[in-house]
N, C-alpha and C positions, 0 to 999 in steps of 0.2 A: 504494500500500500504506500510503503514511503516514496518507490522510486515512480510511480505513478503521481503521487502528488508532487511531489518535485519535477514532474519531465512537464506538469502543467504549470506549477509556477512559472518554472524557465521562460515557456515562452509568452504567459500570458504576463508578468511582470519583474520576472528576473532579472534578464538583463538589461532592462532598462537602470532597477535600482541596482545593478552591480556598477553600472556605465558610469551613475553618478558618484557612487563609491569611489571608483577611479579615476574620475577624472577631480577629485576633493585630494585622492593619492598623490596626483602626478603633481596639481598646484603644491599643495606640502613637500614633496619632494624637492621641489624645487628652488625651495626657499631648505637652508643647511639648517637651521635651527630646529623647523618642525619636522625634519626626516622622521622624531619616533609618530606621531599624526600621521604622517605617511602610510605608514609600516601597518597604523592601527585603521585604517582606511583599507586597503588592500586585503587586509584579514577579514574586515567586514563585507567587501565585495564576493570575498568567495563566501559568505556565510548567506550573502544575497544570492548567490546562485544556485546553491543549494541545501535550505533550511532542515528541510522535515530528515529528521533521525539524526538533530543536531541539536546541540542548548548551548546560555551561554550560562557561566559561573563567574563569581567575582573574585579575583585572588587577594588571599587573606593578606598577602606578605604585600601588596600597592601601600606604598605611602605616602606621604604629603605633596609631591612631586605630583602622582597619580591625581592627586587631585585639583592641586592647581593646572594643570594640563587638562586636564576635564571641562574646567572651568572656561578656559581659552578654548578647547575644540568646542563647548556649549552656544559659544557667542560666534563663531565665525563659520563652523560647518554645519553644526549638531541640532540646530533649527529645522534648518533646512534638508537638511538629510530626513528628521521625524517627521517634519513637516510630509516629505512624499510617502514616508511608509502608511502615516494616516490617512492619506487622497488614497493610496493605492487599497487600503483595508476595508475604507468604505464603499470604494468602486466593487473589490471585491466581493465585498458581504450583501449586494444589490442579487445575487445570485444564488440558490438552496447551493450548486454544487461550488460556487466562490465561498462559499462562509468558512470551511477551513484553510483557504487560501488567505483569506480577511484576518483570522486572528492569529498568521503564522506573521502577518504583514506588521500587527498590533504590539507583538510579542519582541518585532526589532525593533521599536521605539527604544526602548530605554538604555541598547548598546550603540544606535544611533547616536542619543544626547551623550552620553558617559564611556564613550569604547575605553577606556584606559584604564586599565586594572581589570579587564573582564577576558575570559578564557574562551573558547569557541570548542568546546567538547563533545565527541557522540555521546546518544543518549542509549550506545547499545554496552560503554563501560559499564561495571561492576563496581562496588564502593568495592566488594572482596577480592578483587582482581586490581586493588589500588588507584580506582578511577575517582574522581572528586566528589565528594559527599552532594546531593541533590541530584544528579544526576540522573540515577534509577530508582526505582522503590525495591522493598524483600519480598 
């Protein structure tokens, strides 16, 4: 079911939101200060390509760094980035078979505003196989 929902995301809003990802990437890159923005940009695009049988988590060990960096991605990319995941969630939820499409769109808001300190994990890890706690259930 996952690669089924994923092969429709792709094309009905995938890579549109991976494009914007990337090209948020390339600007950061460009400029040598925000290369880690970059880095966090480009991890997010491929999260944009393909979601379902994927979560994100926050790592414990991000510090104050992490967060004033959050702060600056919040005002310069991180609007506008949720800004489209929300147009795309509603467009999608206009639909019985978009509605899981819609809340997969919902669910990347808040690594949209905050990517820095956040991990990009399958959701097929184990906590007993040393995968990040939230992840799965027992």
């Amino acid at each position: 079911m996952k690669t089924i929902l994923n092969v429709i995301w792709l094309l009905l809003c995938g890579v549109w939101m991976a494009i914007g990802y990337a090209v948020a990437g390339i600007i950061c890159c460009i400029l040598i200060i925000t290369i880690p923005f970059g880095i966090a940009s480009f991890r997010m695009a491929n999260y944009a390509l393909w979601p379902f049988g994927r979560t994100v988590v926050r790592k414990p060990t991000a510090g104050a760094m992490s967060l004033v960096g959050n702060i600056i991605w919040l005002i310069v990319a991180g609007i506008w980035l949720a800004i489209g995941h929300i147009g795309t969630g509603i467009a999608m939820c206009l639909t019985i078979i978009g509605i899981p499409l819609g809340i997969a769109s919902f669910k990347m808001v808040p690594v949209s505003l905050l990517p820095l300190g956040a991990q990009i994990v399958s959701t097929d890890q184990d906590i007993r196989a040393g995968g990040p706690i939230g992840t799965t259930g027992y």
